[in-house]
Biotite code that builds the C-alpha atoms (Angstrom):
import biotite.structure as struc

atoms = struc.array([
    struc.Atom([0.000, 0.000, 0.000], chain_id="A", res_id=1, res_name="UNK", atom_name="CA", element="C"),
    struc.Atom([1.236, 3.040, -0.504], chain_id="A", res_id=2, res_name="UNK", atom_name="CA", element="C"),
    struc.Atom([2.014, 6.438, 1.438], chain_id="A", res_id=3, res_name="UNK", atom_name="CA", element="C"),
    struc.Atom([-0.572, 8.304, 2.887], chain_id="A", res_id=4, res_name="UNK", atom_name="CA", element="C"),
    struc.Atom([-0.336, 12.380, 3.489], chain_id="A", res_id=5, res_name="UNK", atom_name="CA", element="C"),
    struc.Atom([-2.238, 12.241, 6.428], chain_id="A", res_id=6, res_name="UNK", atom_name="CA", element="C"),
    struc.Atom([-0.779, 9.146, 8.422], chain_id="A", res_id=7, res_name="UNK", atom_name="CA", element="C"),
    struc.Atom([2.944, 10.946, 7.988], chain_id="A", res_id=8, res_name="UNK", atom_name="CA", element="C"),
    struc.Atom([1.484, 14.011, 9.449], chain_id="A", res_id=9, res_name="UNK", atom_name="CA", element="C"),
    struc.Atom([0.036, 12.557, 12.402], chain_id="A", res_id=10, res_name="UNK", atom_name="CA", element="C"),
    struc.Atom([3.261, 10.409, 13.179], chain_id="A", res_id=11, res_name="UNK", atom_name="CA", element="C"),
    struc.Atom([5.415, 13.556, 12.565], chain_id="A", res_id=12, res_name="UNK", atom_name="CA", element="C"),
    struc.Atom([2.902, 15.219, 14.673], chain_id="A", res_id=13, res_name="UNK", atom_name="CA", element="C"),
    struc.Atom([3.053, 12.746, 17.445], chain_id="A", res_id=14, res_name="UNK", atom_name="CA", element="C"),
    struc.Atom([6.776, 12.376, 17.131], chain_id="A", res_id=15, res_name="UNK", atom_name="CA", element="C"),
    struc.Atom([7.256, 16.481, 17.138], chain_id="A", res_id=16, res_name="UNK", atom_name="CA", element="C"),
    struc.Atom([5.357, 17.044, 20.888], chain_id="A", res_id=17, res_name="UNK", atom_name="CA", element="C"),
    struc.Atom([7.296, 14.325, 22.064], chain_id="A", res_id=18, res_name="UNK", atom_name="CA", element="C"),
    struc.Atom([4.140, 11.776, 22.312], chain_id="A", res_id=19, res_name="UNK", atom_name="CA", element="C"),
    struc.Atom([3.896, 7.831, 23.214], chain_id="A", res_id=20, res_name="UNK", atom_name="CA", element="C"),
    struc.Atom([2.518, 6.563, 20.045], chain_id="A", res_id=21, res_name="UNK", atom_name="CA", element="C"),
    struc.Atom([1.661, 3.251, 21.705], chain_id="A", res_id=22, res_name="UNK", atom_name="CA", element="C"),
    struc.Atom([-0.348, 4.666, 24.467], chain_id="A", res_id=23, res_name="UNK", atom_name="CA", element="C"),
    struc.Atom([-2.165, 7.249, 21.936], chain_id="A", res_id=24, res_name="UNK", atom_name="CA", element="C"),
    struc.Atom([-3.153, 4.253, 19.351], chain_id="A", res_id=25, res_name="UNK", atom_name="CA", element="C"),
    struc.Atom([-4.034, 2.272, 22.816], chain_id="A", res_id=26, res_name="UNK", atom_name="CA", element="C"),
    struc.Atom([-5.845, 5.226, 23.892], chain_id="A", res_id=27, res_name="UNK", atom_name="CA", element="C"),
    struc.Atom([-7.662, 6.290, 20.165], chain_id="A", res_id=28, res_name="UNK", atom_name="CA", element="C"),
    struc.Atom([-8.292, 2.345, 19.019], chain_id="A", res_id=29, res_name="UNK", atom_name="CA", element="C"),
    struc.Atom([-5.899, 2.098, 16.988], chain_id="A", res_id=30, res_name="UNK", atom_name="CA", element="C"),
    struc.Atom([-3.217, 0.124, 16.068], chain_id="A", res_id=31, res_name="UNK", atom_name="CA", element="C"),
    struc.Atom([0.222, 1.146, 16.829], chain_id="A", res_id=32, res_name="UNK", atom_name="CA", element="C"),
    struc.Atom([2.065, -0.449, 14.052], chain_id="A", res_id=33, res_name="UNK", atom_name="CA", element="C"),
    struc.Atom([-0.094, 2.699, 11.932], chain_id="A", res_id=34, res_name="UNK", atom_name="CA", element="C"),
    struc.Atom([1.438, 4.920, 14.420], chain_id="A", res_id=35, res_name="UNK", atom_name="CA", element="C"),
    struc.Atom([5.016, 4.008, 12.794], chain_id="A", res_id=36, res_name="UNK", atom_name="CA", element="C"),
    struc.Atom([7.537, 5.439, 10.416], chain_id="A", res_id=37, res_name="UNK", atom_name="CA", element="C"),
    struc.Atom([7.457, 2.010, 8.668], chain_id="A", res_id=38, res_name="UNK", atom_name="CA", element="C"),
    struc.Atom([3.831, 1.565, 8.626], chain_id="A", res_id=39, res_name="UNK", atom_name="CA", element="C"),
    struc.Atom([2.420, -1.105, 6.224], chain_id="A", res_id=40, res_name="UNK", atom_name="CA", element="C"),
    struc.Atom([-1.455, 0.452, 6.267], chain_id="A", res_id=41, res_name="UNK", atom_name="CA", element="C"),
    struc.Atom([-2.308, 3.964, 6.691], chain_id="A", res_id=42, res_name="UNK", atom_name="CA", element="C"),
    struc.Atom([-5.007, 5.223, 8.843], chain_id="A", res_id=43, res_name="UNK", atom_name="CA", element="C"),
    struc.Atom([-8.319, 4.882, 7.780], chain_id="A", res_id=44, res_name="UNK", atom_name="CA", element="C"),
    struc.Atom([-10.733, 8.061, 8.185], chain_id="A", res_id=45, res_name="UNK", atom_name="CA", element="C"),
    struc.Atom([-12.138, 6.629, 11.705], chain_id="A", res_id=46, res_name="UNK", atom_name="CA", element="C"),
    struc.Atom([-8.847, 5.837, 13.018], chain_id="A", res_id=47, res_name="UNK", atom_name="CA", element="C"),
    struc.Atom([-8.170, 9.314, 12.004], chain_id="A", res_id=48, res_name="UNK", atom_name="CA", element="C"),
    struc.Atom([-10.908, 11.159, 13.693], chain_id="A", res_id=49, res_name="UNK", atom_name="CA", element="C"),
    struc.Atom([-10.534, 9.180, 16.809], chain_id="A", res_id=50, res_name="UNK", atom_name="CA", element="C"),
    struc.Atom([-7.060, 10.077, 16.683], chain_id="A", res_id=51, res_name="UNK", atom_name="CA", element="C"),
    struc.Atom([-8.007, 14.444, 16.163], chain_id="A", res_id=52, res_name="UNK", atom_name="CA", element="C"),
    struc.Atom([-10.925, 13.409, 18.707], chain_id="A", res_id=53, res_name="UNK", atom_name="CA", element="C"),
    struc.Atom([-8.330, 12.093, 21.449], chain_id="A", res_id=54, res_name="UNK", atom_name="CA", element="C"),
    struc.Atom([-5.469, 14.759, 20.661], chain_id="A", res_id=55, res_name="UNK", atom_name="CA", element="C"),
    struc.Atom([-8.186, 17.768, 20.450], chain_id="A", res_id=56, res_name="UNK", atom_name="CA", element="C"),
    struc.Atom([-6.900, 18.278, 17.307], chain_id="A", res_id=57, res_name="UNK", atom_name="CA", element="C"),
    struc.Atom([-9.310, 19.534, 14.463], chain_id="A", res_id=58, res_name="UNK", atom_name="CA", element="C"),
    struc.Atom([-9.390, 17.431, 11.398], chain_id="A", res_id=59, res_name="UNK", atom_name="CA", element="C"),
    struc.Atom([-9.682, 21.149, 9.093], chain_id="A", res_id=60, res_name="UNK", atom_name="CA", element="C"),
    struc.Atom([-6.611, 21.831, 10.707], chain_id="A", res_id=61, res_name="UNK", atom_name="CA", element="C"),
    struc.Atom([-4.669, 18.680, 9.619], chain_id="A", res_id=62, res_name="UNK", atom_name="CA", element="C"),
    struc.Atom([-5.506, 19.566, 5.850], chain_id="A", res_id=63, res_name="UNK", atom_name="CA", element="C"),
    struc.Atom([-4.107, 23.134, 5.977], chain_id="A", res_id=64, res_name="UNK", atom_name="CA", element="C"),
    struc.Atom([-1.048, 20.793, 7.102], chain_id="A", res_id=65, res_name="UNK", atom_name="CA", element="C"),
    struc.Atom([-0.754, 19.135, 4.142], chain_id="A", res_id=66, res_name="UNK", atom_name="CA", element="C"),
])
C-alpha cells in the first residue's frame, strides 16, 4: 500500500510534541504499528478522527497541514 499524506502528518505530529505513540493508538483504538515510520497500512478516516478526537486536534486543521 502506498504512502498516505495524512498518516505521515500525524506520526510527525506525534513524534514532534514528544508523544507515546503506543499509548495514543491504545488510547484512540488504533493500532500502533499505523502509528510508525514504517507503517504497512495507513489510517483509515475513523482511526483518524478518533485520533483528532483524542489529541483535540481539528481534522480542518490537519488539511491546511498538508
Amino acid at each position: 500500500m502506498g504512502k498516505s499524506k495524512v498518516t505521515d502528518y500525524m506520526i510527525r505530529y506525534i513524534e514532534e510534541n514528544r508523544m507515546d505513540a503506543k499509548s495514543l493508538a491504545a488510547h484512540a483504538g488504533i493500532d500502533a504499528g499505523k502509528l510508525r515510520k514504517d507503517y504497512k497500512e495507513p489510517l483509515d478516516a475513523e482511526e483518524f478522527l478518533s485520533l483528532c478526537a483524542y489529541l483535540g486536534i481539528r481534522p480542518e486543521q490537519v488539511q491546511r497541514m498538508l
